[in-house]
TORTOR-717800 format. One record per residue (C-alpha): x, y, z; residue in three letters. Coordinates in steps of 0.5 Angstrom, whole numbers, padded with zeros to 4 digits, always signed. Layout:
TORTOR-717800
XYZALA...
END
This chain:
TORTOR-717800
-0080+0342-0300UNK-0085+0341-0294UNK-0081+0339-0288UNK-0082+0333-0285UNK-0086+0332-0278UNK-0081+0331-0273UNK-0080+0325-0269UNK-0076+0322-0263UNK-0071+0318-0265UNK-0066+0314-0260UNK-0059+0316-0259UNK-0053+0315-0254UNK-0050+0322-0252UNK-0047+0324-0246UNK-0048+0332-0245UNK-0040+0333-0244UNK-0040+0329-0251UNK-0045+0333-0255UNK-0041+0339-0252UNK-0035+0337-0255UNK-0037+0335-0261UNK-0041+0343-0262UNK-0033+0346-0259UNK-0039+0349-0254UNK-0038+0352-0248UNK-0040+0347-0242UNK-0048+0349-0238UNK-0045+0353-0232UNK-0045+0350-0224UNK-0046+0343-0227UNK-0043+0338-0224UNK-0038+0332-0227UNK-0044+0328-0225UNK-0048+0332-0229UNK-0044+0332-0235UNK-0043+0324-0236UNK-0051+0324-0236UNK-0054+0319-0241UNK-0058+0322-0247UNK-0063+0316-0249UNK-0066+0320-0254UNK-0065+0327-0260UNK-0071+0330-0260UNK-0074+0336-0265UNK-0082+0337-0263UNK-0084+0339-0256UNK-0090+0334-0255UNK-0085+0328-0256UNK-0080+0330-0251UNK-0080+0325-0245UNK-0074+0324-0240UNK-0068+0323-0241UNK-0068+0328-0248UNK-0063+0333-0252UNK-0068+0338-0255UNK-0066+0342-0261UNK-0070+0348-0261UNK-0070+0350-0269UNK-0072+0357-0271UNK-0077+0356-0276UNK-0080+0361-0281UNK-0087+0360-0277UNK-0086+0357-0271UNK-0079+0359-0266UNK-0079+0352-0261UNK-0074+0357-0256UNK-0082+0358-0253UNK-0082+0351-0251UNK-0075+0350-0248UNK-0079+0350-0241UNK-0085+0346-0243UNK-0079+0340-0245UNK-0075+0342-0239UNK-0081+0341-0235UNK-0083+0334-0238UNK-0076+0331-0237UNK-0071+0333-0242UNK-0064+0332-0239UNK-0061+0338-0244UNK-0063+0344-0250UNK-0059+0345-0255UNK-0061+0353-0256UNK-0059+0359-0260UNK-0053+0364-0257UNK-0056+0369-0253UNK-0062+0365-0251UNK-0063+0367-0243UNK-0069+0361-0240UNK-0075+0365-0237UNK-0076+0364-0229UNK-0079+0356-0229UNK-0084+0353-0223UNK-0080+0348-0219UNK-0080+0341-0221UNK-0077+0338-0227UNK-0070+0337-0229UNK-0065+0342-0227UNK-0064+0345-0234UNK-0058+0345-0238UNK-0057+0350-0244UNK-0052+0349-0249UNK-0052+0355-0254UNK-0050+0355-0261UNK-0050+0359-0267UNK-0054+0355-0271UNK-0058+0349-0268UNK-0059+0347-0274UNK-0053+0346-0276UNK-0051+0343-0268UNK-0057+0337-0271UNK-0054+0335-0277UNK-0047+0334-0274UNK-0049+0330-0268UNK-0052+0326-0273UNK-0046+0326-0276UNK-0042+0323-0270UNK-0047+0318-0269UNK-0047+0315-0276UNK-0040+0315-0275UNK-0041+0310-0270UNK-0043+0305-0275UNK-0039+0302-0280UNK-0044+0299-0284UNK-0045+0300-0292UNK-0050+0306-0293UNK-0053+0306-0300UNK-0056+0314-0301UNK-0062+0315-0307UNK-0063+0321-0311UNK-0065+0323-0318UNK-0072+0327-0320UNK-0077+0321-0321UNK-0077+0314-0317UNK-0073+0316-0310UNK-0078+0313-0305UNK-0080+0307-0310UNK-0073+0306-0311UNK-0070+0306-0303UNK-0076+0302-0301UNK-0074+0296-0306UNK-0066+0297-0304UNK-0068+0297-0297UNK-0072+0290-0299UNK-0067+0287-0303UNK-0061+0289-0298UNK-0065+0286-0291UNK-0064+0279-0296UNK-0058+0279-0292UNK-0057+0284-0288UNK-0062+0289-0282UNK-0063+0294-0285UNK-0065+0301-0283UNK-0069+0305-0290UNK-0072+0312-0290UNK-0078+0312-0287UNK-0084+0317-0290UNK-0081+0324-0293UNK-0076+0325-0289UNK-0071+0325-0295UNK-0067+0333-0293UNK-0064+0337-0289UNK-0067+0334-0283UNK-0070+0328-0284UNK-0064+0325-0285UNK-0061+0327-0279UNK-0067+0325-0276UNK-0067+0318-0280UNK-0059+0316-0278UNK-0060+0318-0271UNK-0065+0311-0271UNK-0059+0307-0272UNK-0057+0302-0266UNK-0053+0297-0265UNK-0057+0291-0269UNK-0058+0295-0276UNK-0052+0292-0281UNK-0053+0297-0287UNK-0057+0304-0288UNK-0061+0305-0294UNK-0062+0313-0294UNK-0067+0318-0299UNK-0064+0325-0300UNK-0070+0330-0303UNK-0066+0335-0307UNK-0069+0342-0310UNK-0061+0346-0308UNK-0055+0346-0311UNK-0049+0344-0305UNK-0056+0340-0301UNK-0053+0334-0304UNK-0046+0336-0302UNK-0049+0337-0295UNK-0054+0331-0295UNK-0048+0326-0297UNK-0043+0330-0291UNK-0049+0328-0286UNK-0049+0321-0287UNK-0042+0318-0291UNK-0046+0313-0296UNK-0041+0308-0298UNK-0046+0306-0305UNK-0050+0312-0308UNK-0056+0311-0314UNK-0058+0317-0318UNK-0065+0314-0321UNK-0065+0319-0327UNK-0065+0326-0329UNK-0072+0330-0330UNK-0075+0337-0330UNK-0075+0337-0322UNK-0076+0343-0318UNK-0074+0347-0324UNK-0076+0354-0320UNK-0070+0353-0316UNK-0065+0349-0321UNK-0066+0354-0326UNK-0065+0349-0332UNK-0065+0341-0333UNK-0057+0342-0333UNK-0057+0345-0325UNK-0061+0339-0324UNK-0057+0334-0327UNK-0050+0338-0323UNK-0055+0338-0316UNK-0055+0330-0316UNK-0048+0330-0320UNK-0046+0332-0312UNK-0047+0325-0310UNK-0041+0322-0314UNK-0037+0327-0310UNK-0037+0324-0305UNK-0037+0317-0305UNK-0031+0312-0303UNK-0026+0310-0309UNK-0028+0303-0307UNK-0036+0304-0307UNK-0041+0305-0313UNK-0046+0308-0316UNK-0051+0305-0319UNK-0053+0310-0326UNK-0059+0309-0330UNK-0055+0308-0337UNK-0062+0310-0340UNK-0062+0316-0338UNK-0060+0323-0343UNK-0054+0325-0337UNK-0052+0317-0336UNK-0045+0320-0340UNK-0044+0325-0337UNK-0045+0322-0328UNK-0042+0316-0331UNK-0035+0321-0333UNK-0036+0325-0326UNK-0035+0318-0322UNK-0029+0316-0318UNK-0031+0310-0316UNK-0034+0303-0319UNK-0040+0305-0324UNK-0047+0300-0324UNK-0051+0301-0330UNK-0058+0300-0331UNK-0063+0300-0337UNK-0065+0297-0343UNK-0059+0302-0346UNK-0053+0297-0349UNK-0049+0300-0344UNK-0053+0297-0338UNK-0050+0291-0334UNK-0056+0290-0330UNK-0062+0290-0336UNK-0070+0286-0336UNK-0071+0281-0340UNK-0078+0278-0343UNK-0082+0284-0340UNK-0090+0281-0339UNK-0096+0283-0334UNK-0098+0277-0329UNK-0105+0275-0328UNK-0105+0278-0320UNK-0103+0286-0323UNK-0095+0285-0322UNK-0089+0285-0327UNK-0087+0279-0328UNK-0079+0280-0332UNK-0072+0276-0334UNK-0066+0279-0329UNK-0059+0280-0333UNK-0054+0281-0328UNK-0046+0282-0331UNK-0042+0276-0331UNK-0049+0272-0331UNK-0050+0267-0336UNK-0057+0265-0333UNK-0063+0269-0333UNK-0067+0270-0326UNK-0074+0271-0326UNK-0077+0276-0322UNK-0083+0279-0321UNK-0086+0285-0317UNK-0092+0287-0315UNK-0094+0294-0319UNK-0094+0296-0326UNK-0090+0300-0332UNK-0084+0302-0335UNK-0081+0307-0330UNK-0083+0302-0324UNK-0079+0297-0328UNK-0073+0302-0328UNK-0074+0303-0321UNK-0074+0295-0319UNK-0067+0294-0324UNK-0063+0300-0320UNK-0065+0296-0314UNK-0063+0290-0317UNK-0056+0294-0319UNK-0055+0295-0312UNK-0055+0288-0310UNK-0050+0286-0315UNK-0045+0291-0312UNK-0046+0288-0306UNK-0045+0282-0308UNK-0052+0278-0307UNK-0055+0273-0312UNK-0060+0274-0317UNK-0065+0269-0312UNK-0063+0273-0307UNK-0066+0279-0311UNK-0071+0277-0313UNK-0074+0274-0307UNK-0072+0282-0305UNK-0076+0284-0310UNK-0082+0280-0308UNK-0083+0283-0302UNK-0084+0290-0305UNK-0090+0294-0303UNK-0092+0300-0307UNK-0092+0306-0302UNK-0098+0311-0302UNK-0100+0315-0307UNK-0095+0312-0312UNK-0097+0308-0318UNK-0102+0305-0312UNK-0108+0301-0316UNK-0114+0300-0314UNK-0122+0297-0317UNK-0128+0301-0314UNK-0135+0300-0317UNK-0132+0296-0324UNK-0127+0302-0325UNK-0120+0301-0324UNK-0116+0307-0321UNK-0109+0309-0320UNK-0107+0313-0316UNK-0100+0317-0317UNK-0102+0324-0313UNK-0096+0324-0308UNK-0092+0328-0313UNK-0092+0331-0320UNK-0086+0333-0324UNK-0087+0332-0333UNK-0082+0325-0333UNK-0087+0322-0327UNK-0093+0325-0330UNK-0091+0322-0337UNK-0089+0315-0333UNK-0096+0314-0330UNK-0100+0316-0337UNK-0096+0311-0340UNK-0098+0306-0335UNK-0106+0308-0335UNK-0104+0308-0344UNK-0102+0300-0342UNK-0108+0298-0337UNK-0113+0301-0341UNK-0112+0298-0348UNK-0118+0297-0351UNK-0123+0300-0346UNK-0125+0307-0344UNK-0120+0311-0340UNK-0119+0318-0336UNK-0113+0322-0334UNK-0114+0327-0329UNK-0109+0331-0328UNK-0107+0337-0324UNK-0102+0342-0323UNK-0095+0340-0323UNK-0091+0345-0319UNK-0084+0349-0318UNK-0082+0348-0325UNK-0081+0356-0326UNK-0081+0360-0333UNK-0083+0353-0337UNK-0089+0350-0334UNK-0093+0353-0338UNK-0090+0349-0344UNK-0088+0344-0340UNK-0095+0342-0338UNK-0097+0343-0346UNK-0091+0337-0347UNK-0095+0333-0343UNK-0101+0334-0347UNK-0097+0333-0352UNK-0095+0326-0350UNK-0102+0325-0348UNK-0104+0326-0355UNK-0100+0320-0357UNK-0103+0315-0352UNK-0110+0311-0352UNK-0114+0314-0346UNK-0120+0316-0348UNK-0122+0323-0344UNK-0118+0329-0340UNK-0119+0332-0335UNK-0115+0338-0333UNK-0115+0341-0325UNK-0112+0346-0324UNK-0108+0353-0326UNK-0103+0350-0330UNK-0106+0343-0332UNK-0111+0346-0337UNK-0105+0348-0342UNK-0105+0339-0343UNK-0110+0340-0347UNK-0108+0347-0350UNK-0101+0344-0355UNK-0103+0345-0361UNK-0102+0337-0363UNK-0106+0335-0356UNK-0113+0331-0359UNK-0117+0334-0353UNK-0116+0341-0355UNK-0122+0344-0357UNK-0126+0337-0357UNK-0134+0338-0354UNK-0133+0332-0350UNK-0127+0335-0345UNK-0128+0339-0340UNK-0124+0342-0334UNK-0127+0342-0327UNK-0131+0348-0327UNK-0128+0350-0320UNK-0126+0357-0318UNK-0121+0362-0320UNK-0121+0362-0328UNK-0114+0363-0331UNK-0111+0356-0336UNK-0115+0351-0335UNK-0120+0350-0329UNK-0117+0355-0324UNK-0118+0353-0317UNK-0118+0358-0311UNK-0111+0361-0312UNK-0109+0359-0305UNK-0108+0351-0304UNK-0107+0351-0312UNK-0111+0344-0312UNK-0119+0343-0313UNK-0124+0338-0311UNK-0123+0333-0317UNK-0122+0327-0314UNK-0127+0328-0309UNK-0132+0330-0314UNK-0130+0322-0318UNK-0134+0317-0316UNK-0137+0311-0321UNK-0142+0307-0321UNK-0141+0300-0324UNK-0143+0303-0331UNK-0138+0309-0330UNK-0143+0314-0328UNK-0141+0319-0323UNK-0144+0318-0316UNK-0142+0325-0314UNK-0146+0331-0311UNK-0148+0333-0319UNK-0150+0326-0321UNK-0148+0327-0328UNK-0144+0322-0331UNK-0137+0323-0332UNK-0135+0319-0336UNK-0139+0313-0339UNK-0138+0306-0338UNK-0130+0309-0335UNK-0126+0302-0334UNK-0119+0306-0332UNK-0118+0313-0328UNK-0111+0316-0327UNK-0111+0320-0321UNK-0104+0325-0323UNK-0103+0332-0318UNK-0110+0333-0315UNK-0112+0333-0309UNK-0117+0327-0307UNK-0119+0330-0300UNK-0121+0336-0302UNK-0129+0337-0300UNK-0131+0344-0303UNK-0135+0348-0308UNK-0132+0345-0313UNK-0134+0338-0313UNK-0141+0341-0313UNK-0139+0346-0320UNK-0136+0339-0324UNK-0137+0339-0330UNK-0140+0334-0334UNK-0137+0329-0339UNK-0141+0325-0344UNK
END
């Protein structure tokens, strides 16, 4: 999992506080003056740093931030949070007078000052994981949740083990519940994410094939995500997808009070009268437990998955205790986040853009979306290489062929290493057929190929239609004729290379 940029975030330390709660030693010749020093802000990125900061210099796999302790130092920081040993070269005059506090690991020091802080702070904080809809899904609770209280959410990818820590650390004063996105790909992240920020609600959207390489088989996934019920208080709640394989087993592991969402029987939380609307939304009924009435809800995205996101949503408002009008005007407000099932019309052409991340589950939801929009017209699945899925990602990518066989989508496209095995599966209608063709980039191997490097290709950036499908691109050869709608799925839509110039045709 890439790490996130790192950002300047507000904070209320003393010096002699944060060393109190390392039980580090206090930076030597100090003064008390120089102990009850404000700390205004926790800052990780060099470049941010301005006065009044507590630096944490991390050691990277790249980069070791020791070698910018004096540049801080020199723009102001108050104090630095430095690895045991480490002796601060000679510096020029000016500046702050430099106060060190050495740690056996500066990591571990960011994550437990961001414990104290949250604290601090109590509020209800309502942490999300699960395999698929994470970001859609903390974006929609952070929407209903602010119908009755302010709300901090997650923002960008700052989901793991230094972006939460990141994230709590922008709590202040006016903020009256937390909404928290914990990315997983370890077993004991959860365990360790949930010790950081103390939620008091948890959601596990679903259980899929992610990050397979690491957890080894779906089982690990489900036990790394499981780690949230652990960790919640007997009187919070965790809000389950009762339509999901591992529903029993979450459900079973639970200490405290169980929400169930799904079109599944043992869902509480259900949708009702499901219908698209004129303007591209998602118009449905909202069942509620202990609710004898409908509420109507609409969102302003498509398909099944972003129904299920919307009714774990939904699920956290009720354990809070809001009404289904309350919900729904939450809901109303949602905005779909880049790269995520984001729709857009070019040229006459429809295009969904769910690039951000790929894994079998997300990638099957999104073909399934392209299936429903495109009913009746012509349509294209472009899709890339879906990553970190270890030992079983040639056949999972053969599964999703499979799927996509069953579907009414006119023309593949495979990009990548691994994306060529969609149309490989013996069942896939697109295996062998004169009409598909991959990309023609370089590399070779199953599919496509790209440059072994990147693993990504210049697809999406060679796509360009005209009002009649035809392909605008470098080649000008028509891509697909008179295409209405083009799923983008795993492929890298800013790429500009020799790729896009070798696309291949597709009649």
């Amino acid at each position: 999992m890439r790490e996130p940029s790192s950002r300047g975030i507000m904070a209320l330390f003393t010096v002699e506080e944060i060393c109190e709660v390392l039980s580090a030693k206090s930076p030597a010749g100090l003064s008390l003056q120089d102990l009850k020093q404000r700390i205004r802000r926790v800052v990780t990125d060099s470049r941010l740093v301005r006065k009044g900061d507590l630096f944490i210099a991390f050691q990277g796999e790249r980069v070791d931030a020791h070698a910018f302790v004096p540049k801080v130092f020199a723009q102001g920081a108050t104090c630095a949070i430095v690895q045991e040993g480490y002796q601060l070269p000679p510096m020029r005059k000016g500046g702050n007078t430099p106060m060190l506090i050495g740690v056996r690991d500066t990591l571990e020091a960011f994550q437990r000052l961001a414990t104290h802080y949250r604290n601090r702070f109590p509020i209800p904080v309502i942490a999300i994981t699960g395999s698929n809809g994470k970001t859609t899904t903390k974006e929609m609770v952070a929407h209903v949740v602010a119908q009755r209280w302010k709300t901090l959410k997650t923002e960008g990818n700052l989901n793991n083990r230094i972006g939460v820590p990141q994230t709590l650390f922008q709590l202040a004063p006016r903020h009256q519940a937390a909404v928290i996105e914990m990315g997983v790909d370890q077993q004991g992240q959860t365990t360790r994410l949930c010790e950081i920020a103390r939620p008091t609600i948890g959601v596990i959207t679903n259980i899929g094939p992610d990050h397979l390489e690491f957890f080894g088989s779906m089982e690990g996934s489900a036990q790394a995500k499981a780690e949230l019920l652990d960790h919640l208080p007997q009187d919070g709640a965790v809000i389950l997808n009762a339509d999901d394989d591992y529903f029993d087993y979450l459900a079973s592991r639970a200490q405290c009070r169980v929400v169930a969402f799904g079109a599944s029987p043992k869902a509480g939380v259900r949708a009702a009268n499901v219908r698209t609307d004129e303007k591209g939304g998602t118009v449905f009924g909202l069942i509620l437990p202990g609710k004898t009435r409908q509420t109507e809800v609409r969102i302003r995205t498509q398909g099944q998955h972003n129904i299920s996101n919307a009714l774990a949503a939904a699920a956290v408002g009720h354990a809070l205790g809001l009404s289904g009008t309350a919900i729904a005007e939450g809901l109303a407000k949602f905005r779909p986040a880049a790269m995520r099932s984001q729709i857009s019309v070019s040229h006459g052409v429809r295009i969904i853009n769910d690039c951000y991340n790929a894994n079998p589950a997300s990638m099957k939801a999104a073909i399934q979306l392209l299936a429903e929009l495109g009913r009746g017209k012509r349509s294209i699945a472009a899709l890339g290489d879906m990553l970190e899925l270890g030992a079983d990602t040639k056949r999972m990518h053969r599964e999703v062929g499979a799927f996509l066989a069953g579907q009414e989508i006119g023309h593949l496209l495979a990009c990548g290493v691994g994306a060529g095995a969609c149309r490989r599966c013996p069942s896939s209608r697109y295996a062998g057929r004169s009409y598909h063709r991959t990309c023609g980039c370089a590399g070779g191997g199953d599919g496509c190929g790209t440059d072994g490097a990147s693993r990504r290709c210049g697809v999406g950036q060679g796509i360009a239609w005209d009002e009649n499908g035809t392909s605008r691109g470098r080649t000008d050869r028509p891509t697909a004729g008179r295409a209405k709608s083009v799923l983008m799925v795993g492929v890298d839509i800013g790429f500009r290379g020799p790729a896009v110039r070798r696309q291949a045709k597709m009649p």
